[in-house]
VOBA-1610 file (N, C-alpha, C; in pm, whole numbers, padded with zeros to 5 digits, always signed):
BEGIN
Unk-15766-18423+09575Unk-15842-18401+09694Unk-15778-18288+09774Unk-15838-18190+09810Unk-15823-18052+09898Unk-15836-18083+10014Unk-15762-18058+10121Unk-15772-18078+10267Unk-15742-17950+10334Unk-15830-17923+10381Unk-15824-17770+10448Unk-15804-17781+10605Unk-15684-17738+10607Unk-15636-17705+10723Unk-15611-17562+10776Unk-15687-17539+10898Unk-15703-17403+10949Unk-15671-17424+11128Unk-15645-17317+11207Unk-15636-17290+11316Unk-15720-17399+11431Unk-15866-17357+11380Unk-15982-17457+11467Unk-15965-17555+11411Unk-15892-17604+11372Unk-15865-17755+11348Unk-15782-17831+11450Unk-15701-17754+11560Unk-15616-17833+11595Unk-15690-17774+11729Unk-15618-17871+11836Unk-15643-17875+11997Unk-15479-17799+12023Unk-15527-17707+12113Unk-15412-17676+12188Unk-15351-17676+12274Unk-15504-17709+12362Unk-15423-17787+12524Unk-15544-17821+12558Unk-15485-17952+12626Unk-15560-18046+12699Unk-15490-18077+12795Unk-15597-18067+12996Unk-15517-18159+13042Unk-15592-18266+13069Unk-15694-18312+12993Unk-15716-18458+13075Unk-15639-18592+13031Unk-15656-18665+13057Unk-15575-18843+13022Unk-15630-18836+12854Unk-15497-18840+12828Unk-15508-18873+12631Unk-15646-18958+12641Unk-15606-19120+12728Unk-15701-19224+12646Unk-15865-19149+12676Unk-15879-19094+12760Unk-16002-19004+12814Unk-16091-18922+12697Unk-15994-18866+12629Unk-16011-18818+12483Unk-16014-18844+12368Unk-15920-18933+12368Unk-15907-19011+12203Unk-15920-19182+12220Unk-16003-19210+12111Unk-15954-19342+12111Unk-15816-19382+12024Unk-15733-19475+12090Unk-15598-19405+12006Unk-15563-19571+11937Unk-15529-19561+11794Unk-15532-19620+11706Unk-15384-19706+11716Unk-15380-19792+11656Unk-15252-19898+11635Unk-15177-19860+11534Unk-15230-19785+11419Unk-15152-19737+11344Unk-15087-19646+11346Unk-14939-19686+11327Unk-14805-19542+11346Unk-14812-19482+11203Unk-14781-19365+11212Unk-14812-19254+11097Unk-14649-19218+11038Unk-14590-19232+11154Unk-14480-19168+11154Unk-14406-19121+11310Unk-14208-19128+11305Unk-14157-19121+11442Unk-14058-19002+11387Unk-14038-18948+11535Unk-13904-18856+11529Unk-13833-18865+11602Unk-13764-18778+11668Unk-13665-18752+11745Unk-13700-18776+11905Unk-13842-18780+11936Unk-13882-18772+12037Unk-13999-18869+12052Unk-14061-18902+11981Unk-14145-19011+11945Unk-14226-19002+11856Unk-14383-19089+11872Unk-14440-19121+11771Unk-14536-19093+11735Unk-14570-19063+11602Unk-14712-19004+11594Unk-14792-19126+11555Unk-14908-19098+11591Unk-15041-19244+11554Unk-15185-19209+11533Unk-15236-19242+11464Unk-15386-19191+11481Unk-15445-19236+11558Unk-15559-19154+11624Unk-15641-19163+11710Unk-15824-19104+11642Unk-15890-19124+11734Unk-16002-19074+11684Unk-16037-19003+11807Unk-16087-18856+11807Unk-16163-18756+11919Unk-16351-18858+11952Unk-16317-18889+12092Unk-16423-18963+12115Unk-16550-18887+12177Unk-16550-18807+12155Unk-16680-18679+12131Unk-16760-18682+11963Unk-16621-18614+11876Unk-16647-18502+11767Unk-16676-18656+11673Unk-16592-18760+11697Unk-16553-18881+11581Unk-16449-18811+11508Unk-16357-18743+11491Unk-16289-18670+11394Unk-16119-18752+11415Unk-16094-18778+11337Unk-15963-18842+11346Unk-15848-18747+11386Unk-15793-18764+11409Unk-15647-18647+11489Unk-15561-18746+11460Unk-15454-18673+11463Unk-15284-18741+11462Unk-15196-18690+11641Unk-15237-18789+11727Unk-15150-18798+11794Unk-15013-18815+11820Unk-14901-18722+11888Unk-14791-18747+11860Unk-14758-18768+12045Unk-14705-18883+12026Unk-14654-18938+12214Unk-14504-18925+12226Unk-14460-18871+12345Unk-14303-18853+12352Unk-14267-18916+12490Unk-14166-19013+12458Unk-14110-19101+12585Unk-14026-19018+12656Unk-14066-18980+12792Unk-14004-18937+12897Unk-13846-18925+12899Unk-13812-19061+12896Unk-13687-19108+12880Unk-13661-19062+12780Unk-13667-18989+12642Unk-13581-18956+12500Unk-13545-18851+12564Unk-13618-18799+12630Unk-13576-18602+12663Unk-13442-18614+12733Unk-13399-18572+12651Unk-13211-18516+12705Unk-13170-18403+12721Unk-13270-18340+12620Unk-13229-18194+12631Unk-13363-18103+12625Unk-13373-18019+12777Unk-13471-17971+12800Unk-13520-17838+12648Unk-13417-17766+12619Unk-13402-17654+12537Unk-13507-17695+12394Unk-13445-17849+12369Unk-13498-17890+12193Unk-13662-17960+12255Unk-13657-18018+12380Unk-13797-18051+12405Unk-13916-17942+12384Unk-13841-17811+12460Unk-13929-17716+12463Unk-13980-17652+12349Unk-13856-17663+12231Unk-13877-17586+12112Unk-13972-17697+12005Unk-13956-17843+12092Unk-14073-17931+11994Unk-14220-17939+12061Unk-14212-17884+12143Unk-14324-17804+12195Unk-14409-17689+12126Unk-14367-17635+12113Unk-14332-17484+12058Unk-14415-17512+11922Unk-14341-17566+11812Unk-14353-17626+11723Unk-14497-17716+11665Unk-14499-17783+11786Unk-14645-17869+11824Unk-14765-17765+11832Unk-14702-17662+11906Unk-14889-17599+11923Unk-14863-17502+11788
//
């Protein structure tokens, strides 16, 4: 199975309230350093997305937050 991933595939900024946008799923996909990713579904398109949430409290270091930022878009 081929999964095509391109540019217009991803969101790059949003500011409204996550839950506003996604309905966001119970299932964890996967965690890192900063937190967790989970699926959600875009409650417009129906299109599933992989949400990734980061606890306030992990951020210790502004420099690696920014660069998993960075990274993210």
């Amino acid at each position: 199975m081929d999964i095509l991933i391109s540019k217009q595939t991803f969101i790059s900024k949003n500011e409204a309230k996550l839950e506003d946008v996604y309905k966001l799923g119970k299932k964890t996909l996967g965690t890192g350093a900063f937190g967790t990713v989970i699926k959600c579904r875009h409650r417009v398109t129906k299109q599933d997305r992989a949400c990734k949430t980061i606890a306030k409290k992990k951020v210790k270091n502004m420099a690696q937050f920014q660069s998993e930022i960075s990274i993210l878009t």
